[in-house]
PDB file of N, CA, C and O in Angstrom, chain B, residues numbered from 101:
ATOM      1  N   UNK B 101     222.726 146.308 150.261  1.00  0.00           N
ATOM      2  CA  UNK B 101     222.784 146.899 148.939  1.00  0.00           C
ATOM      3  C   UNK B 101     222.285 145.873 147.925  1.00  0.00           C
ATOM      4  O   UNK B 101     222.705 144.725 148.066  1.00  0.00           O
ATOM      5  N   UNK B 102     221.513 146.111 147.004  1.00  0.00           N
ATOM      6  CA  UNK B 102     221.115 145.405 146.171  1.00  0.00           C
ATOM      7  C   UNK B 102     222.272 145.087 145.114  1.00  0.00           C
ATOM      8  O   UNK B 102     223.419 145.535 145.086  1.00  0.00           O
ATOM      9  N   UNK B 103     221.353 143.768 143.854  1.00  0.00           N
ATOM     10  CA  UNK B 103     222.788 143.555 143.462  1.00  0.00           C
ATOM     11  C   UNK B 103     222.175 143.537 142.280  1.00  0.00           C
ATOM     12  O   UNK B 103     221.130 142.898 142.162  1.00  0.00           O
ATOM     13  N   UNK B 104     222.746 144.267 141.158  1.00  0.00           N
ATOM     14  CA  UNK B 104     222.595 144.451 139.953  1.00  0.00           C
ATOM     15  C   UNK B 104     223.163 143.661 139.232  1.00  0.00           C
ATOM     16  O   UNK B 104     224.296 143.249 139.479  1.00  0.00           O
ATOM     17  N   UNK B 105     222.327 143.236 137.995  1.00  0.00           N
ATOM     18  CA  UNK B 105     223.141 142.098 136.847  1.00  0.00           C
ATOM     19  C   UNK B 105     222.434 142.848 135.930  1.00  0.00           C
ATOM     20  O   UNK B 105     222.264 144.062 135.821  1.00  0.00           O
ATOM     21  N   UNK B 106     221.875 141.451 134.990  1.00  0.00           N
ATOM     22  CA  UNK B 106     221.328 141.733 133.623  1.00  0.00           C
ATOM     23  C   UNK B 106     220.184 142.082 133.563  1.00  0.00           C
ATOM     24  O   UNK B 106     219.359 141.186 133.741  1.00  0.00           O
ATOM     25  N   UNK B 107     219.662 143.489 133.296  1.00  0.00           N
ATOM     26  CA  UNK B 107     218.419 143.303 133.138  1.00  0.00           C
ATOM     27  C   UNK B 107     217.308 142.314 132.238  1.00  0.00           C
ATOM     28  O   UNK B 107     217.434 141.882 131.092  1.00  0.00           O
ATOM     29  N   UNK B 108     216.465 142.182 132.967  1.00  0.00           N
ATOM     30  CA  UNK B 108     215.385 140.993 132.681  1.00  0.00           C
ATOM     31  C   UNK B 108     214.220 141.964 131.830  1.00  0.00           C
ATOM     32  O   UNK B 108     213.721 142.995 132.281  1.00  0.00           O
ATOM     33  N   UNK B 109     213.943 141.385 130.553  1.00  0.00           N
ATOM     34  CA  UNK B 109     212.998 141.733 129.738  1.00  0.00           C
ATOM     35  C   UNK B 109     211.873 141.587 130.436  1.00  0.00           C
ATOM     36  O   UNK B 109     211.623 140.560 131.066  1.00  0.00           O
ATOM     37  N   UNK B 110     211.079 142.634 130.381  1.00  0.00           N
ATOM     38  CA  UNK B 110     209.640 142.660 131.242  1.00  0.00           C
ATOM     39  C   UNK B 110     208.697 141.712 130.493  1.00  0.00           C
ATOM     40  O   UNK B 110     208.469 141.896 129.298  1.00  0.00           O
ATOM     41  N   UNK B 111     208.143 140.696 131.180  1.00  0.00           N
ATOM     42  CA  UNK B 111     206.854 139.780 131.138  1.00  0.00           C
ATOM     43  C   UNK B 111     205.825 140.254 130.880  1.00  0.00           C
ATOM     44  O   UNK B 111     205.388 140.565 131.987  1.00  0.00           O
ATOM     45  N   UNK B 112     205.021 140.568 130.070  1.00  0.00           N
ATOM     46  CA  UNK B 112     203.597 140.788 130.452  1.00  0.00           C
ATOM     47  C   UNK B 112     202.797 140.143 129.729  1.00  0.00           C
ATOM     48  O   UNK B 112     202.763 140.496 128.551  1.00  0.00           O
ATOM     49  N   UNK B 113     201.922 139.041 130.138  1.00  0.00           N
ATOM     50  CA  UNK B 113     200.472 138.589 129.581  1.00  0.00           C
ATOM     51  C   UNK B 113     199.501 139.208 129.211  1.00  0.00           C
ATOM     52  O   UNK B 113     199.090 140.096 129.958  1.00  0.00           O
ATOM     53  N   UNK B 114     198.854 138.970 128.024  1.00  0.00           N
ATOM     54  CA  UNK B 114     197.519 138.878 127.681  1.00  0.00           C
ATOM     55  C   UNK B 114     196.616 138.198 128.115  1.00  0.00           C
ATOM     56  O   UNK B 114     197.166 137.416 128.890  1.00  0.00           O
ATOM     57  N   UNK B 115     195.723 138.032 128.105  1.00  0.00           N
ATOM     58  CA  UNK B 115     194.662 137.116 128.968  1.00  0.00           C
ATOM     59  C   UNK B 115     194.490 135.986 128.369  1.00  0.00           C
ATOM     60  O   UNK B 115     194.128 134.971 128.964  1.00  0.00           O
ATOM     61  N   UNK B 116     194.789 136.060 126.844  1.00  0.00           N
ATOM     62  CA  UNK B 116     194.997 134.918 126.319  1.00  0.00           C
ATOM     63  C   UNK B 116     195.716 134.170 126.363  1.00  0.00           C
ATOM     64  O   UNK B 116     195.547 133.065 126.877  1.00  0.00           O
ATOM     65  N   UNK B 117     196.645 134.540 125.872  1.00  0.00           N
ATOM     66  CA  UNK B 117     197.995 133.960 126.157  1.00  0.00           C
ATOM     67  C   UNK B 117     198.103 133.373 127.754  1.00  0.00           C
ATOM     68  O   UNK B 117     198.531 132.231 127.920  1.00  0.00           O
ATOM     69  N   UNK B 118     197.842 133.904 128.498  1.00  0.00           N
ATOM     70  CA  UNK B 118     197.811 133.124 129.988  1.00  0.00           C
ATOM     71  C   UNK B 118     196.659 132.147 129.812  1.00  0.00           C
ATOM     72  O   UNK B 118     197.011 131.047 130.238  1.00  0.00           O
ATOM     73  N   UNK B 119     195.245 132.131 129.280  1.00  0.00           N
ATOM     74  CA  UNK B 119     194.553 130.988 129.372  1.00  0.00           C
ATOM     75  C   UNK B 119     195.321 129.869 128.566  1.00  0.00           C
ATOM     76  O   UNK B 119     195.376 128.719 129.001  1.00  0.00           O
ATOM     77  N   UNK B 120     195.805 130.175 127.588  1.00  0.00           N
ATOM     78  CA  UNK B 120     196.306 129.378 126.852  1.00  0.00           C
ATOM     79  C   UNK B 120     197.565 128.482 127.074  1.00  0.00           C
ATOM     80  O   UNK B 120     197.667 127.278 126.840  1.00  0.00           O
ATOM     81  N   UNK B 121     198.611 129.441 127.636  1.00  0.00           N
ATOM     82  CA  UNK B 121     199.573 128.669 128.654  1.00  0.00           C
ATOM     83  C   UNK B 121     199.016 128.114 129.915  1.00  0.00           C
ATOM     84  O   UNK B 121     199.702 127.156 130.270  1.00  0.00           O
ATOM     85  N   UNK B 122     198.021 128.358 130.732  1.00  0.00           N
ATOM     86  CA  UNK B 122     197.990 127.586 132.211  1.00  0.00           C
ATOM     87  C   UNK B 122     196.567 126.040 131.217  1.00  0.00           C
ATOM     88  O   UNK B 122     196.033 125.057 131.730  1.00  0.00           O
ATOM     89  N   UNK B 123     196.506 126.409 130.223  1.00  0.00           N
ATOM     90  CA  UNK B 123     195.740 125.056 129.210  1.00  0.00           C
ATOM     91  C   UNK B 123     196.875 123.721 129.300  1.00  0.00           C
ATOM     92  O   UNK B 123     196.850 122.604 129.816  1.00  0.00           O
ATOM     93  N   UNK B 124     197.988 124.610 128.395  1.00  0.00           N
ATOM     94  CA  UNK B 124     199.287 123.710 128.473  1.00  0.00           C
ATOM     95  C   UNK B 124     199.704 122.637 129.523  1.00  0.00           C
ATOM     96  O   UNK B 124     199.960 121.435 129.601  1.00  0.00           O
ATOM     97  N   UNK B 125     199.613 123.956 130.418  1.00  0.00           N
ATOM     98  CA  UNK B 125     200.177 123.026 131.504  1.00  0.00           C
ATOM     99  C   UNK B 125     199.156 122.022 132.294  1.00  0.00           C
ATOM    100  O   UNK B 125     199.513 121.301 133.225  1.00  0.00           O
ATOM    101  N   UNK B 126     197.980 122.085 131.833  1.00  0.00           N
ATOM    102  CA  UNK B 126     197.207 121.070 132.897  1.00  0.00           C
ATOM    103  C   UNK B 126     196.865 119.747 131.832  1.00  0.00           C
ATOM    104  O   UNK B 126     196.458 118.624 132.130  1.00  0.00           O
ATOM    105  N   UNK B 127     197.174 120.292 130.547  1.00  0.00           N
ATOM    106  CA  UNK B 127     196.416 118.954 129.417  1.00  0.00           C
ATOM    107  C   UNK B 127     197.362 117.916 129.117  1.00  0.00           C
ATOM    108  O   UNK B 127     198.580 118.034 128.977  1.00  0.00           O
ATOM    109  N   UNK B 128     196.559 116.751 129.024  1.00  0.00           N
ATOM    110  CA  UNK B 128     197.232 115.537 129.716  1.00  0.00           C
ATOM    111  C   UNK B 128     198.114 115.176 127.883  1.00  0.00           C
ATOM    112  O   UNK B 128     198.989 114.310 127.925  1.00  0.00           O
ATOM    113  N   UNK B 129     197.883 115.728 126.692  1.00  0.00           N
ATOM    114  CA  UNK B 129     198.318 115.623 125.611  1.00  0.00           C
ATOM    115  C   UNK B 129     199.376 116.478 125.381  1.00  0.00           C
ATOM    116  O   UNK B 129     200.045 116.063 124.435  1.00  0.00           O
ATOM    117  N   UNK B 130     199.883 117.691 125.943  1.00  0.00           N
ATOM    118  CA  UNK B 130     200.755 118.095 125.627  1.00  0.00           C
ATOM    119  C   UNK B 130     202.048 117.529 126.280  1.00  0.00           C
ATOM    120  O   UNK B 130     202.052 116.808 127.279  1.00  0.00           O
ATOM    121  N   UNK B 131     203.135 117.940 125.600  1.00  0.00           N
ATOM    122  CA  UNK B 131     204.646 117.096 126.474  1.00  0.00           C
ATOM    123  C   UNK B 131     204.706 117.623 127.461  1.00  0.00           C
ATOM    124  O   UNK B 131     203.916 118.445 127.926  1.00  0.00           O
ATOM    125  N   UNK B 132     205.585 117.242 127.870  1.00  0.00           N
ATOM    126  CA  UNK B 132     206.015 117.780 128.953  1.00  0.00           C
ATOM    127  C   UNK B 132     206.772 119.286 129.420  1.00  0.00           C
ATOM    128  O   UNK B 132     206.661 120.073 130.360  1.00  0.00           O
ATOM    129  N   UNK B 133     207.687 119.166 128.041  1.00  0.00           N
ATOM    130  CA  UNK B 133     208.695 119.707 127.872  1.00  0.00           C
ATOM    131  C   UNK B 133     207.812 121.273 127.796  1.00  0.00           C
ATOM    132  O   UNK B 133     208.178 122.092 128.638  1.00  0.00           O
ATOM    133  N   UNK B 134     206.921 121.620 127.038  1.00  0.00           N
ATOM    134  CA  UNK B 134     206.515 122.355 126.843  1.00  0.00           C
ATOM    135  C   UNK B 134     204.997 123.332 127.936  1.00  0.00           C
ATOM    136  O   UNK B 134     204.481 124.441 127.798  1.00  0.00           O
ATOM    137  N   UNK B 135     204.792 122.294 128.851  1.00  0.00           N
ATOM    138  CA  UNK B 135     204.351 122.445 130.253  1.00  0.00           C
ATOM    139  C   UNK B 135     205.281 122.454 131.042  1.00  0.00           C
ATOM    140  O   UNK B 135     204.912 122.561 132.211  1.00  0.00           O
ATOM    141  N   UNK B 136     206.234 122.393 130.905  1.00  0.00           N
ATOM    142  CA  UNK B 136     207.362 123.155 131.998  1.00  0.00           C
ATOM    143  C   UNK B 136     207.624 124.512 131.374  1.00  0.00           C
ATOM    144  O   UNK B 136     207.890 125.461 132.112  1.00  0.00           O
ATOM    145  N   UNK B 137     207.568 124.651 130.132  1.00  0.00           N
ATOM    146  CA  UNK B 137     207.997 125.719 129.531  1.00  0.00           C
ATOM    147  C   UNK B 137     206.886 127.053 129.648  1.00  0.00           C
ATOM    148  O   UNK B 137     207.120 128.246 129.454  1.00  0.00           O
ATOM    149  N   UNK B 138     205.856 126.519 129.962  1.00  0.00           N
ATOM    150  CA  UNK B 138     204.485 127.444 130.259  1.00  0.00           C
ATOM    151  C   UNK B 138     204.261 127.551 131.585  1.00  0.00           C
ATOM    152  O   UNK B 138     203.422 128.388 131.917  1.00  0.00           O
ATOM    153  N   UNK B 139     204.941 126.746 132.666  1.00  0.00           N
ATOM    154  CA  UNK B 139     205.186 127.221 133.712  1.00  0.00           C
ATOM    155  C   UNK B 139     206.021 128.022 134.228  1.00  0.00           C
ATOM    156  O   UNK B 139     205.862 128.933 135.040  1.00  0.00           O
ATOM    157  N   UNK B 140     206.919 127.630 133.711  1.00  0.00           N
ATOM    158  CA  UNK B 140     208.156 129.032 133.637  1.00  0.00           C
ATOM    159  C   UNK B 140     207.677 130.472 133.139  1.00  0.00           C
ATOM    160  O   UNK B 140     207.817 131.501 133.801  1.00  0.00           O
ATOM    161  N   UNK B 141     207.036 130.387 131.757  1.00  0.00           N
ATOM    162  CA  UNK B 141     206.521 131.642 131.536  1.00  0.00           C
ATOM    163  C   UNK B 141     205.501 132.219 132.160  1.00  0.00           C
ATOM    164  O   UNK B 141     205.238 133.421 132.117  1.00  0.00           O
ATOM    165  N   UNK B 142     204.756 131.170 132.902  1.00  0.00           N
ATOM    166  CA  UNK B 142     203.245 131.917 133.816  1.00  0.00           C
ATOM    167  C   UNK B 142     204.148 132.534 135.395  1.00  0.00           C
ATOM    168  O   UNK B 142     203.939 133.566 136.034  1.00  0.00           O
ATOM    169  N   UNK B 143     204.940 131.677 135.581  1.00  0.00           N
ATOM    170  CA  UNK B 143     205.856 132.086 137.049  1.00  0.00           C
ATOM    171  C   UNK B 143     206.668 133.480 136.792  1.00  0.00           C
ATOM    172  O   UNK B 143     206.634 134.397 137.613  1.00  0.00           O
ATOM    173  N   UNK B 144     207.291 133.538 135.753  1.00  0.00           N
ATOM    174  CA  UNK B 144     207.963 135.157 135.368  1.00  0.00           C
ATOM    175  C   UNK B 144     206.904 136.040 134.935  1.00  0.00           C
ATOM    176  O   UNK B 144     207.280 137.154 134.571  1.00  0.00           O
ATOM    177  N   UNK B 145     205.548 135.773 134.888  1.00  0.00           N
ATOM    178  CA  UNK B 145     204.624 136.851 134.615  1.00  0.00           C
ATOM    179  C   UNK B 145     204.016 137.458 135.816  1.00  0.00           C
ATOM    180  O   UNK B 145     203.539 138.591 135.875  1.00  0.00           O
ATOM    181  N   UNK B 146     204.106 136.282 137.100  1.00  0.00           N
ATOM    182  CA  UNK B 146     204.017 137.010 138.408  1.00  0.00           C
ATOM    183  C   UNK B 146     205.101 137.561 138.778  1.00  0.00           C
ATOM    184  O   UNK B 146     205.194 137.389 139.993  1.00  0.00           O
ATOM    185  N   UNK B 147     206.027 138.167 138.360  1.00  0.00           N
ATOM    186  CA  UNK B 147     206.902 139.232 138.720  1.00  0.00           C
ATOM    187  C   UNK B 147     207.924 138.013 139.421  1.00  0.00           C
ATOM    188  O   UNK B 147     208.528 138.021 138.348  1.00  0.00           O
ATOM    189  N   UNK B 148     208.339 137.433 139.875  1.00  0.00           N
ATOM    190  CA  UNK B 148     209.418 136.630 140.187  1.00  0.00           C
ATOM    191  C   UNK B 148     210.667 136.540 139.083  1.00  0.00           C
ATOM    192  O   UNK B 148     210.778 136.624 137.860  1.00  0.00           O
ATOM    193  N   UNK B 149     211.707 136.281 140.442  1.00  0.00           N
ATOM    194  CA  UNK B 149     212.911 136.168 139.724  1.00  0.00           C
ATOM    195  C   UNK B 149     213.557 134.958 138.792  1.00  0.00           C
ATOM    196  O   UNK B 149     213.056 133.836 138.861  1.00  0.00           O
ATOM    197  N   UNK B 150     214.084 135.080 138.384  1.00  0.00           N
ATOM    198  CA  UNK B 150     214.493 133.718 137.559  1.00  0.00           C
ATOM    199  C   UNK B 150     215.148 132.461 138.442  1.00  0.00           C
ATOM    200  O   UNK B 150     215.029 131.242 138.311  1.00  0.00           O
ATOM    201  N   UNK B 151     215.789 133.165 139.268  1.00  0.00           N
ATOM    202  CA  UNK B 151     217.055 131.831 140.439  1.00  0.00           C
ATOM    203  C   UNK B 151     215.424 131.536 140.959  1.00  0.00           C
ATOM    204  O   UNK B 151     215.266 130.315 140.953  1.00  0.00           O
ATOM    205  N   UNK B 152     214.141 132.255 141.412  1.00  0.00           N
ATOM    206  CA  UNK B 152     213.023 131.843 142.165  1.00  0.00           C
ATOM    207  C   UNK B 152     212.016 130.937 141.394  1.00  0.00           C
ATOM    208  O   UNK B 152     211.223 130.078 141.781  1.00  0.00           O
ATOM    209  N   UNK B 153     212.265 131.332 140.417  1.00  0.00           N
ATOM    210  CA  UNK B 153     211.311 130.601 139.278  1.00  0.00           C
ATOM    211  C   UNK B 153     212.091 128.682 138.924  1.00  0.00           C
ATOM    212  O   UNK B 153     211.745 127.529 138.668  1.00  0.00           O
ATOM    213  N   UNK B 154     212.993 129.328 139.104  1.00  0.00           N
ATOM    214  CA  UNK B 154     213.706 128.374 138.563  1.00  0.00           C
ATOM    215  C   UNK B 154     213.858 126.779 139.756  1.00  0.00           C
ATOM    216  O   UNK B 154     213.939 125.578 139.500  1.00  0.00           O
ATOM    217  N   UNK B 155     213.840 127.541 141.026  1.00  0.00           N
ATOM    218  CA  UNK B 155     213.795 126.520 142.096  1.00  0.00           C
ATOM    219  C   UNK B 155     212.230 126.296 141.889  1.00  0.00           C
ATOM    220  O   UNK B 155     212.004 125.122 141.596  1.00  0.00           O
ATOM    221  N   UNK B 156     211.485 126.811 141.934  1.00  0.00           N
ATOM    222  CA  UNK B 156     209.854 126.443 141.923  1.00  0.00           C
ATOM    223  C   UNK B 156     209.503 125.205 140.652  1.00  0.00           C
ATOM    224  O   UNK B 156     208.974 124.133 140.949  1.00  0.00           O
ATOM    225  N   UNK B 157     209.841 125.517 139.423  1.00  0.00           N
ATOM    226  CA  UNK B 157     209.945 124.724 138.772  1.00  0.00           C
ATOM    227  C   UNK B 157     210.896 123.477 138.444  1.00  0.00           C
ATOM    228  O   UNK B 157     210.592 122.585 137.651  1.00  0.00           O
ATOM    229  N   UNK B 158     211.932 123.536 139.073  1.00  0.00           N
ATOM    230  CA  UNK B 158     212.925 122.328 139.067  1.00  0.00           C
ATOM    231  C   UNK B 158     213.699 122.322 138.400  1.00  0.00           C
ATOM    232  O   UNK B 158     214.311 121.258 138.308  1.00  0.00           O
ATOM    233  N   UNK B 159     214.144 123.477 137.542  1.00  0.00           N
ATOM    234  CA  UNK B 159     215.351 123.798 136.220  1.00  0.00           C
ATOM    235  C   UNK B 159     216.543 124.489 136.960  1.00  0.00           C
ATOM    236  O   UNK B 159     216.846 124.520 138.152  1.00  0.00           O
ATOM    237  N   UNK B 160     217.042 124.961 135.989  1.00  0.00           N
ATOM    238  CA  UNK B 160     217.664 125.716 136.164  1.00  0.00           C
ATOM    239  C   UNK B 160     217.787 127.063 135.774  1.00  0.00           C
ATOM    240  O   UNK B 160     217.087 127.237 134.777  1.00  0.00           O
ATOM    241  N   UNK B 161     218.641 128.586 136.280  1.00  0.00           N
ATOM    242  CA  UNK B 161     218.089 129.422 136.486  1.00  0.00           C
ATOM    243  C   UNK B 161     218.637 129.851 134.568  1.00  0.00           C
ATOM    244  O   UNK B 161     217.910 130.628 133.950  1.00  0.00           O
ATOM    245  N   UNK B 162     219.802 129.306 133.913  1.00  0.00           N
ATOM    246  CA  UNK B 162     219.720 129.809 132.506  1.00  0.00           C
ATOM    247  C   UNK B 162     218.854 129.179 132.065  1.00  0.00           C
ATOM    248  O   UNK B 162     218.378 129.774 131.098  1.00  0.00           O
ATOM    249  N   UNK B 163     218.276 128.077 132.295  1.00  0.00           N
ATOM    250  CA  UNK B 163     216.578 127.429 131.337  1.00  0.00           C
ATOM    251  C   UNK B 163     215.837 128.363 131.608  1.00  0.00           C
ATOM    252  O   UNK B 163     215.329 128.938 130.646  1.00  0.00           O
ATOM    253  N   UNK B 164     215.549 128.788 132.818  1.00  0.00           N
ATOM    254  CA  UNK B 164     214.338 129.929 132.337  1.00  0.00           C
ATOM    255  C   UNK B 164     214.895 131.339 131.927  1.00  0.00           C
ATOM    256  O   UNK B 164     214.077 131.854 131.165  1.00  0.00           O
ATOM    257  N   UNK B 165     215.742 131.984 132.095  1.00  0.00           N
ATOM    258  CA  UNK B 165     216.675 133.338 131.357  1.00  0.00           C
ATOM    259  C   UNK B 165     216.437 132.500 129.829  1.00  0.00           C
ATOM    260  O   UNK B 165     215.385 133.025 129.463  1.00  0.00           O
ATOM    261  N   UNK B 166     216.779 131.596 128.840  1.00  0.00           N
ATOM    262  CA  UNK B 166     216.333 131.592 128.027  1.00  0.00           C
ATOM    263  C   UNK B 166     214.766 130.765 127.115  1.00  0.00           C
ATOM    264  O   UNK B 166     214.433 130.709 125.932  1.00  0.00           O
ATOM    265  N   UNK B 167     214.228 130.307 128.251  1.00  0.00           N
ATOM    266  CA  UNK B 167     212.756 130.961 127.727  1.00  0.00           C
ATOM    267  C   UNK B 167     212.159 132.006 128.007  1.00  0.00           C
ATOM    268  O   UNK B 167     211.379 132.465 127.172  1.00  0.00           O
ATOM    269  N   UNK B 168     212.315 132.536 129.000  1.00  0.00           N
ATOM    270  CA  UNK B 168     211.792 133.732 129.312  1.00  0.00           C
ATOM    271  C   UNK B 168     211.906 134.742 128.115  1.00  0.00           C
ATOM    272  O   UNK B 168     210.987 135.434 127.677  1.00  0.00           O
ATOM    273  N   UNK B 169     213.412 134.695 127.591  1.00  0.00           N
ATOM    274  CA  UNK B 169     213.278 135.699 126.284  1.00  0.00           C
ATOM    275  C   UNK B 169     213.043 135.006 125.175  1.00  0.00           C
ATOM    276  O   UNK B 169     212.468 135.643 124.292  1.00  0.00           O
ATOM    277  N   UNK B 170     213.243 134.173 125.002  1.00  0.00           N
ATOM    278  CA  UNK B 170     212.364 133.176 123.529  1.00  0.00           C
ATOM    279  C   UNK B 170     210.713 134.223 123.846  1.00  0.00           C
ATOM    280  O   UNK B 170     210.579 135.262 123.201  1.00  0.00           O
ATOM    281  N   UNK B 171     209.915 133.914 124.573  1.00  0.00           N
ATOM    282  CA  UNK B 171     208.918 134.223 125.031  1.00  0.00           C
ATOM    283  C   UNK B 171     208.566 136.259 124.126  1.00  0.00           C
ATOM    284  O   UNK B 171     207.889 136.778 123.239  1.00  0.00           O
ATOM    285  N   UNK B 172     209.601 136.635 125.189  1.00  0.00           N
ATOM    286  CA  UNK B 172     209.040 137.981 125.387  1.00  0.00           C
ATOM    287  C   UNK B 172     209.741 138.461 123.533  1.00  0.00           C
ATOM    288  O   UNK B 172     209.855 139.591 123.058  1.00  0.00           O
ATOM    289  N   UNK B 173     210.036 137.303 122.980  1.00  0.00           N
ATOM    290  CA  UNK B 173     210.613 137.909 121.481  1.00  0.00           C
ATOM    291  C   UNK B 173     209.597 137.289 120.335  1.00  0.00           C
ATOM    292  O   UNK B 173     209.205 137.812 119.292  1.00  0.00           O
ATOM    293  N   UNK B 174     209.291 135.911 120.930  1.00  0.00           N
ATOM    294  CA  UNK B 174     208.249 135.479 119.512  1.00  0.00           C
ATOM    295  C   UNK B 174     206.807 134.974 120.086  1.00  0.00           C
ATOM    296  O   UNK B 174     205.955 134.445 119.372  1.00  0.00           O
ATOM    297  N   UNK B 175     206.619 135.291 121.898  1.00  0.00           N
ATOM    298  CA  UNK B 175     205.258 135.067 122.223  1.00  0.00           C
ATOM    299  C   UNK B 175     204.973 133.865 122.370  1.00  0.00           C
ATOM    300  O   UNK B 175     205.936 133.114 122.528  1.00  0.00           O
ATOM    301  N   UNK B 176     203.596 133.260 122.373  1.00  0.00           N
ATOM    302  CA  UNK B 176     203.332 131.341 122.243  1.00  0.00           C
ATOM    303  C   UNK B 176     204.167 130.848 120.779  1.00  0.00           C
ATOM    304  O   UNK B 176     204.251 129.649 120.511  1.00  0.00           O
ATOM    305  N   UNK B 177     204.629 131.667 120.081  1.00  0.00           N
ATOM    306  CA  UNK B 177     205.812 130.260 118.735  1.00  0.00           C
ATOM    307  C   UNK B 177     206.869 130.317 119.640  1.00  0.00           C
ATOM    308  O   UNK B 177     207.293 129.161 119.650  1.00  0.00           O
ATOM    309  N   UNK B 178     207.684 131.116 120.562  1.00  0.00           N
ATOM    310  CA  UNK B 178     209.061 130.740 120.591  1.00  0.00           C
ATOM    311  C   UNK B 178     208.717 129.452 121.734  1.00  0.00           C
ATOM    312  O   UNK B 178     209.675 128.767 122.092  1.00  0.00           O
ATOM    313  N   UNK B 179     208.014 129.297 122.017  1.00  0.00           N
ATOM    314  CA  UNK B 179     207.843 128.129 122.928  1.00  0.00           C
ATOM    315  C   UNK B 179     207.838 126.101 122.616  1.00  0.00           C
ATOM    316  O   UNK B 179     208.054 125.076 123.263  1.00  0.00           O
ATOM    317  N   UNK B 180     207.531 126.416 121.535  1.00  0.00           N
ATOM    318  CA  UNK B 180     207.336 125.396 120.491  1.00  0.00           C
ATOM    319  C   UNK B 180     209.061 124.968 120.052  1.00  0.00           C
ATOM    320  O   UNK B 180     210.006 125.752 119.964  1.00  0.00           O
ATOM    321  N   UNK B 181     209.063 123.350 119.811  1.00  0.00           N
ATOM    322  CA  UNK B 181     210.258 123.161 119.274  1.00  0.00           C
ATOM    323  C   UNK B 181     210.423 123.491 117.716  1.00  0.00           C
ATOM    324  O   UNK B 181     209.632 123.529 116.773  1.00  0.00           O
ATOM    325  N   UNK B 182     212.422 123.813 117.923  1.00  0.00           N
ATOM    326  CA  UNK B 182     212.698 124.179 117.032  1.00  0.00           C
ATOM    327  C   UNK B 182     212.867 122.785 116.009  1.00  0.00           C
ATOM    328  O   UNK B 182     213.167 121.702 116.511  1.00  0.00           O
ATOM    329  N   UNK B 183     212.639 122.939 114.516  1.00  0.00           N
ATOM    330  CA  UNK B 183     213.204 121.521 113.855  1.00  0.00           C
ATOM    331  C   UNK B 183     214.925 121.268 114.133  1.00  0.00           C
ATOM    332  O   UNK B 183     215.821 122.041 113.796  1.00  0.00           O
ATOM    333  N   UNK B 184     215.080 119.909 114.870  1.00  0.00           N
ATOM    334  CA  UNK B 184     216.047 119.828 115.265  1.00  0.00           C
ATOM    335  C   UNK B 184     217.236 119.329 113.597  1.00  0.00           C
ATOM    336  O   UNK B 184     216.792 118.692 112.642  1.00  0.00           O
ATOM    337  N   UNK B 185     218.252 119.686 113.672  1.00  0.00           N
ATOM    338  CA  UNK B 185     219.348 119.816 112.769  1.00  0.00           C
ATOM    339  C   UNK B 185     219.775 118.218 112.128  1.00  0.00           C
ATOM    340  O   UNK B 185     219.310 117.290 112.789  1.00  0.00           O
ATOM    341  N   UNK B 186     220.455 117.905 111.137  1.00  0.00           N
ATOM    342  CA  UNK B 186     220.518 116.523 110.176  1.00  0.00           C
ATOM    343  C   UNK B 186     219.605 116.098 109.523  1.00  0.00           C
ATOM    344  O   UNK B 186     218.644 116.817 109.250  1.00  0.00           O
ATOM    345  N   UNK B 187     219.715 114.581 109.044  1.00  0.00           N
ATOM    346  CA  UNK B 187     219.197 114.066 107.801  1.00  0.00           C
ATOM    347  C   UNK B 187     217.381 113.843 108.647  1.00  0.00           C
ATOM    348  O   UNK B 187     217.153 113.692 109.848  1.00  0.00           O
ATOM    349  N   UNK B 188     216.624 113.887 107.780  1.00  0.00           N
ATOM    350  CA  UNK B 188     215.114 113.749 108.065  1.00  0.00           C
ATOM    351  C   UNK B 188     215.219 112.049 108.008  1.00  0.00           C
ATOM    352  O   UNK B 188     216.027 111.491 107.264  1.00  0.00           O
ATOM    353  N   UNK B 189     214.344 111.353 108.845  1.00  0.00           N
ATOM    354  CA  UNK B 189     214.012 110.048 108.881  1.00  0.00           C
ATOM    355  C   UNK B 189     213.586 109.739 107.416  1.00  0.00           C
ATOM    356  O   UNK B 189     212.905 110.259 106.532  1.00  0.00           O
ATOM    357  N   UNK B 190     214.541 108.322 107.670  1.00  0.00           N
ATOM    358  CA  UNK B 190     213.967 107.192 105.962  1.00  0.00           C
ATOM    359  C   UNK B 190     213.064 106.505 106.526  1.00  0.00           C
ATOM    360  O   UNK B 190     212.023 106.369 105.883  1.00  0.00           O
ATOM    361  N   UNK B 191     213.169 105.766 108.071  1.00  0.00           N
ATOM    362  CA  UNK B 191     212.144 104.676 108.222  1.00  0.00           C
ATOM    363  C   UNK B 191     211.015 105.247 108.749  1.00  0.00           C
ATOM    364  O   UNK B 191     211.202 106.110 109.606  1.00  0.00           O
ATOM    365  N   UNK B 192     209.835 104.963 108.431  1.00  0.00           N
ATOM    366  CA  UNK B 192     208.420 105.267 109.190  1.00  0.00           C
ATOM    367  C   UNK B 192     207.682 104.998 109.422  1.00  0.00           C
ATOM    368  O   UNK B 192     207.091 104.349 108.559  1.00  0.00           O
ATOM    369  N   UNK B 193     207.211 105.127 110.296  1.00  0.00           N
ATOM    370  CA  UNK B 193     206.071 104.594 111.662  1.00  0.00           C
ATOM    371  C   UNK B 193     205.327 103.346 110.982  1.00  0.00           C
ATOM    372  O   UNK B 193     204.818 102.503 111.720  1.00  0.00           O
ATOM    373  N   UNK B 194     205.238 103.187 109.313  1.00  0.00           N
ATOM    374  CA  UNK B 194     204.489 102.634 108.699  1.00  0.00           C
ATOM    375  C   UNK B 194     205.420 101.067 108.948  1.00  0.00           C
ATOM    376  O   UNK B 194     205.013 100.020 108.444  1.00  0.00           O
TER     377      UNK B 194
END
């Protein structure tokens, strides 16, 4: 018997959006953080599960349950960091 949970917001790419994420993930300038995050989203666009996605990529299975819907709610921005919270830097790079 199969086993029912939460349904999973359906994935679907544009052609862009997939050139543009599998870009991510191969260019030697972007972080990291965010080439894992475009691997996750190119792996849930081949129809895979999240616990499957999630061993393939090396996370865990709520890291990709919440990019996956960052994704399917704001597209290539929810992928991007958020400005993280407190005082903005006094000292700089200068």
């Amino acid at each position: 018997m199969a086993r029912t949970g939460r349904p999973k917001a359906e994935l679907i790419l544009t052609d862009e959006e997939r050139d543009q994420l599998s870009r991510w993930t191969r260019r030697r300038k972007s972080s990291q953080a965010l080439a894992l995050r475009s691997r996750i989203v190119l792996a849930c666009a081949e129809g895979m599960t999240n616990k499957d996605v999630a061993t393939l990529v090396g996370c865990s299975a709520p890291t990709v349950t919440k990019w996956r819907s960052r994704f399917v709610d704001h597209r290539l921005d929810g992928l991007s960091d958020d400005p993280r919270p407190g005082r903005p830097a006094t000292i700089s790079a200068d």
